[in-house]
N, C-alpha and C positions, 0 to 999 in steps of 0.2 A: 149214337154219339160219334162224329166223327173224327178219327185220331191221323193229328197233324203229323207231319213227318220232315222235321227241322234239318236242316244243313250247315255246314260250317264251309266257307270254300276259303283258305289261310292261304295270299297270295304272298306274305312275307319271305324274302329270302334268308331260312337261316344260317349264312354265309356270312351273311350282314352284321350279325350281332358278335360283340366285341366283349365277351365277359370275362373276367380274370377268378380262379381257382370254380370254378363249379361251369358244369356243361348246362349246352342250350332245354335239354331236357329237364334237367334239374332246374334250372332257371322258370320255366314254362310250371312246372309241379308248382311253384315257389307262388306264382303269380293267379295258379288255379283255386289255389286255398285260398286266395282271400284276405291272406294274413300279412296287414303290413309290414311287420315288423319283417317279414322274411323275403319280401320284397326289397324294404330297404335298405338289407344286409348285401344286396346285390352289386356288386361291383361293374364298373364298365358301362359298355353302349349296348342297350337290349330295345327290341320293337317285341312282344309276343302276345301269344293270343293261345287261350287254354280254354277246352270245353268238359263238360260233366254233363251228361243229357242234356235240357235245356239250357243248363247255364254260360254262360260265357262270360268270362273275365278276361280282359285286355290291360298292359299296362307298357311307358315305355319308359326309356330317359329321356333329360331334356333336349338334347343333341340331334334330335333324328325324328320323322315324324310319325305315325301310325292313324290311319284313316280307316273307315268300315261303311257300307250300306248294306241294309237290311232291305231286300226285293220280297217281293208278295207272290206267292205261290197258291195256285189253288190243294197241291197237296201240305202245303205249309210252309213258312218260312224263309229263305234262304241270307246267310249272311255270307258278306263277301269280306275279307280282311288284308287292305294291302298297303304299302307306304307310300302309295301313288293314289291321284283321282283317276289317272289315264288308264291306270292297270285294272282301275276297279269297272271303270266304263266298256276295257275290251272284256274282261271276264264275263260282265253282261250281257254285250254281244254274240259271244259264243252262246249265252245260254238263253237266248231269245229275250233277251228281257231289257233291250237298252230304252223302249218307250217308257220304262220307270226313271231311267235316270236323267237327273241334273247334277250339273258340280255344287249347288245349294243345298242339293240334298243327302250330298255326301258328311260325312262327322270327324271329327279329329278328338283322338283320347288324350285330353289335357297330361301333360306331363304333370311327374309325382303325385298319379290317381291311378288307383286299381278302379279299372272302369266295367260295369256288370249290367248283362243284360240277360234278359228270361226272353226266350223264343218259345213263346205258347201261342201265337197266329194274331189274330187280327179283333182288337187294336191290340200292337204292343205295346209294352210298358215303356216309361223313359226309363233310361239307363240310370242307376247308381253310380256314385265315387264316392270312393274311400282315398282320400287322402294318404303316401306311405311316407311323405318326406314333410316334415311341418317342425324344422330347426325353430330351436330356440332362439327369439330375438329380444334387444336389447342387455347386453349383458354387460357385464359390471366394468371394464377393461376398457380406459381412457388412454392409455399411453400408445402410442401411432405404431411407434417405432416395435412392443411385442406385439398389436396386431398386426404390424404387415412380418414379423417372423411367423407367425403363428400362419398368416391368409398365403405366403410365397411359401413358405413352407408344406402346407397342404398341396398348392400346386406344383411343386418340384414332387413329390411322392406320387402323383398322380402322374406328372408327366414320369417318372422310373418305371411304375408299374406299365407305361403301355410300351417305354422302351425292350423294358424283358420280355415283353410277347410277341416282338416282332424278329425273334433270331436275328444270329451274328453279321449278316452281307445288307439286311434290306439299307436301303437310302432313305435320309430322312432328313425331311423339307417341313419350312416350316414359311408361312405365308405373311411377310415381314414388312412392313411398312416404317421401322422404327420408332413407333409410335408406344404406348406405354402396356399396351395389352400383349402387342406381338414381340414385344422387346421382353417381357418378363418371360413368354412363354420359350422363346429362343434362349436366353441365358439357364433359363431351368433346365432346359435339353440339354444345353453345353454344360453345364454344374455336373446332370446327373452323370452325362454318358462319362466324362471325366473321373469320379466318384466309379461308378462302374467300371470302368479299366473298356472300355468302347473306343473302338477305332472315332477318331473326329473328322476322318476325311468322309466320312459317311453324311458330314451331316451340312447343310444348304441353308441359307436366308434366301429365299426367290422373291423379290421385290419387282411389283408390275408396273412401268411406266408406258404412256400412251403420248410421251414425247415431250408435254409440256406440263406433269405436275411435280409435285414439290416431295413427294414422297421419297423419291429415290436420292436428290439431294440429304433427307433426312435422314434414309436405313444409313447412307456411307457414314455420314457423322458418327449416328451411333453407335456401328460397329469402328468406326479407327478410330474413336474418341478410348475406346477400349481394348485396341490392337486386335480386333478379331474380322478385320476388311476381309481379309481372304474367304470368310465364309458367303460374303454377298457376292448374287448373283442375281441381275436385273436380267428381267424377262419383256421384251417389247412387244408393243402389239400396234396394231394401225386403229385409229378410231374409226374408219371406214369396217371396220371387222366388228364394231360393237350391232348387235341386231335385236332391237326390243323384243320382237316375236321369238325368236329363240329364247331370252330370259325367260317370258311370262309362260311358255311351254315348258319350259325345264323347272320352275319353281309353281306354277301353278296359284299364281297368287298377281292378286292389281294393284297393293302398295307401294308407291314409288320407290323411296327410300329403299326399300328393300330390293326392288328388281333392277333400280342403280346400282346395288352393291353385289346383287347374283351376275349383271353382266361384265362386273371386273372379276367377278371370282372365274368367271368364264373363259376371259382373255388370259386369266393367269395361267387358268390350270389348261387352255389350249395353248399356250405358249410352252409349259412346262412337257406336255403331254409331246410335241412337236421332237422337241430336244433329248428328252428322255422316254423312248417309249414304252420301256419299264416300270417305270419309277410306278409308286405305288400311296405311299405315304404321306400325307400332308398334316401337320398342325397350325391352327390359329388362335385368335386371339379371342374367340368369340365368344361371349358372356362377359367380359371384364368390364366394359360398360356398366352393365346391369346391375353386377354382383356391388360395384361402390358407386351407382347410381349420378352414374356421368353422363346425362343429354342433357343437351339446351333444354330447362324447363319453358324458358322465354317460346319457343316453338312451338309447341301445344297449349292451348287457352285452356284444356281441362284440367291441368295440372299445375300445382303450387306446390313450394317447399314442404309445405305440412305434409299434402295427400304424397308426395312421393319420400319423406321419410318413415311417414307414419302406416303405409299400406304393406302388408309381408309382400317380400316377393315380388312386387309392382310391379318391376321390369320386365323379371323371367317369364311371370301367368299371367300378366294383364289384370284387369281388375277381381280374376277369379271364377273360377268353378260357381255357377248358379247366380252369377249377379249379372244385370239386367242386359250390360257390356260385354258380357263374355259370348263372343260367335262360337254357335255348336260345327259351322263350317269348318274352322280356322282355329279352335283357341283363342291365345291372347298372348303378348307378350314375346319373348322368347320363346317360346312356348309354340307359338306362329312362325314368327319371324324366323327359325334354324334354317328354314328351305332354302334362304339365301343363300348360304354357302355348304350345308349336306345336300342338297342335289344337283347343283354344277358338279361338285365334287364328282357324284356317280355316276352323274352323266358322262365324263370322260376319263372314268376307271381309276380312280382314285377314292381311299378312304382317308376321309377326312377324321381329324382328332381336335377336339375340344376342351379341352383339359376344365376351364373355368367351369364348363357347365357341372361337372360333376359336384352328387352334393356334398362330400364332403370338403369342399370349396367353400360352395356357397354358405355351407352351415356357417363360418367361421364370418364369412360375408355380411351375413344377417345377423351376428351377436353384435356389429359394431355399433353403440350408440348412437347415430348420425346426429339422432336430434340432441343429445347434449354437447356432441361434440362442433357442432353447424352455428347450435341459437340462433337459426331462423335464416342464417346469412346462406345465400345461393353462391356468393365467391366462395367462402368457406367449404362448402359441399363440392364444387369444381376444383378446389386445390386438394382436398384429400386426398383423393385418389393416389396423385403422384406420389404424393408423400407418403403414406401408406407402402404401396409397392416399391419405390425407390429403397427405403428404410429396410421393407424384405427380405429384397434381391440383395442387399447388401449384408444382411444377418446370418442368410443362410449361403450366400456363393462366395462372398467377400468382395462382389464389384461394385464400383460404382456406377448406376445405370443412368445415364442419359435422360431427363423427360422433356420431353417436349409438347406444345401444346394441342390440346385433342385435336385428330381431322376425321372426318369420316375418309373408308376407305375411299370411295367414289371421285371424294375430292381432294385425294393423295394422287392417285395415280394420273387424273388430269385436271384441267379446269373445270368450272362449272362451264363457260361459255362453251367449251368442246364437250361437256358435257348436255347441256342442253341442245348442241347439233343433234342430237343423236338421242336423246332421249326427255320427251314431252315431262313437261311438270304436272298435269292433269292427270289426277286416281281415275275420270270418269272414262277416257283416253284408253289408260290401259284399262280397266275392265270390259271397256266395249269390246275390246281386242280376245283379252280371254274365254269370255262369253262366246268371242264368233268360234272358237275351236268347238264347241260341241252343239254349230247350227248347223 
């Protein structure tokens, strides 16, 4: 009988991971067992990957991505484990084995799933999930104004908890567009650090214009409409500086939307990076969409009000672990889509902070009744939101927030027609593009 002899090769940086009261080890123990419930006790930003002889368990949060491929060995096995496809492609290289790889046949461990695989050689088995985050939805709580204390609420605690782990000096930026996601997460910073007894000169609204969009007009409203102008600080860039091929290398993915919005996070955080060579720290706004189910449904033909109140999660995981839509490449969802702005971010030395994606957010996100509170109406569902969060920010800081109506980033920081200079509307465009990096 011939006995295989399995490998783990874990290219994750545990540098990376961001967890509040328990170490990366303990974290890792947490996630080897198996046991969701101790997974889900986990606080913060985790990527990890635990083994026990063959077995392997992987799990991450939603914020950040975690990738793997399993290579073929004639003496058995080899798994490769890293946040990157490029890292997993040179790891390969070193070890003679890049004629196995394609970026298609790389995996992504869906967020809020302990993800398991058994290395006993050839054929492997598919992976298991276990599900560690599966909040209660629909709950009883109609009134707006206690769910957005309860929803801003969760995220001001969330945003303290990562202000206390960044010690007394660091600087902290927050990626502002004045819009209703980045403006809740900026007031919570300024509520908490205030609450805290925290210097306030520490802390930044970086708002990106590219000369002609309407964003930066909005962060200044927002913040003088509420005397806190002094904390804006616009960051410009040349739209001759935006470069597709950069995006789709740094996020590793052909979905427009998405690499439209990694190449402002781009321009931001090399504009921020330029001026501050230090700095370190960034929050955004990113899941707040999701969490109270604010996109143009009218844009996707596959979705209606029903399928998007009535699906857990829709936004975050896509249609879900094991159904017909979920890419074993990519995920789904948020779930997918985070590379937009966690890998620009790391790309130019910055760690990115997401406060919304955490689940105890979202759990609060997901009790809200949409569909009673909607009845079927898609204006209805587009105005909650604000209302929601405005009501929050206002229960739990005592300001009055500003809302203004949705933009994407993309098309805050310029126009579409500048934007279209500069970056094709065709998926088929940029995949062709991505594809060429590993012919």
């Amino acid at each position: 009988m011939h006995q295989y002899i399995e490998r783990v090769v874990d290219l994750i940086d545990p540098e990376a991971n961001a967890l509040y009261g328990t170490s990366v080890e303990t974290a890792r123990e947490a996630v080897l067992s198996g046991d969701a419930a101790r997974v889900r006790a986990l606080r913060g930003s985790f990527a990890l990957a635990a083994r026990a002889g063959k077995t392997v368990r992987m799990a991450r949060s939603l914020d950040r991505p975690l990738r793997y491929f399993l290579a073929k060995r004639a003496e058995g096995p080899a798994l490769f484990v890293a946040s990157r496809i490029d890292a997993l492609y040179h790891a390969l290289q070193k070890e003679g084995l890049e004629e196995q790889f394609h970026p298609s046949y790389t995996r992504m461990v869906p967020a809020h799933h302990i993800t398991e695989l058994q290395l006993i050689g050839c054929p492997d088995p598919s992976p298991l999930h276990v599900r560690f985050f599966d909040p209660e939805r629909n709950g009883p709580l109609t009134d707006t104004a206690e769910i957005g204390r309860r929803y801003v609420g969760a995220l001001t605690e969330e945003v303290a908890l990562w202000l206390k782990g960044l010690g007394d000096r660091e600087p902290i930026g927050v990626s502002f567009s004045g819009g209703i996601d980045s403006g809740a997460v900026f007031l919570a910073a300024y509520h908490a650090m205030k609450s805290l007894g925290m210097n306030l000169s520490r802390l930044k609204a970086f708002t990106l214009t590219l000369g002609d969009g309407s964003d930066l007009v909005q962060a200044r409203e927002f913040l003088d409409r509420l005397g806190l102008g002094l904390f804006l600080e616009p960051v410009e860039a040349d739209p001759g500086s935006v470069d597709l091929d950069e995006a789709i290398r740094v996020v590793e993915d052909y979905k427009p939307l998405d690499l439209e919005s990694a190449a402002m996070a781009l321009a931001l955080f090399r504009g921020i990076r330029e001026r501050y060579p230090n700095w370190v720290h960034v929050a955004d706004g990113d899941g707040g969409d999701e969490n109270l189910k604010d996109y143009p449904i009218e844009e996707n033909p596959e979705l209606t009000i029903r399928s998007v109140v009535s699906n857990p999660m829709l936004y975050q995981e896509g249609w879900g672990v094991g159904k017909i839509k979920h890419s074993l490449t990519y995920s789904g969802g948020l779930s997918r889509a985070v590379a937009r702005s966690y890998a620009p971010a790391r790309h130019l030395g910055f760690l990115g902070f997401s406060p919304f994606t955490r689940p105890d957010v979202i759990a609060v996100a997901e009790a809200i009744p949409f569909d009673e509170l909607t009845k079927g109406s898609v204006e209805r569902l587009y105005a909650l939101k604000g209302e929601i969060v405005a009501a929050g920010v206002k229960a739990v800081s005592g300001l009055d927030m500003p809302v203004f109506p949705k933009r994407r980033f993309q098309h805050g920081a310029t126009t579409v027609a500048t934007l279209r200079s500069r970056l094709p509307e065709r998926e088929s465009e940029y995949r062709r593009r991505f594809l060429a990096i590993y012919q």
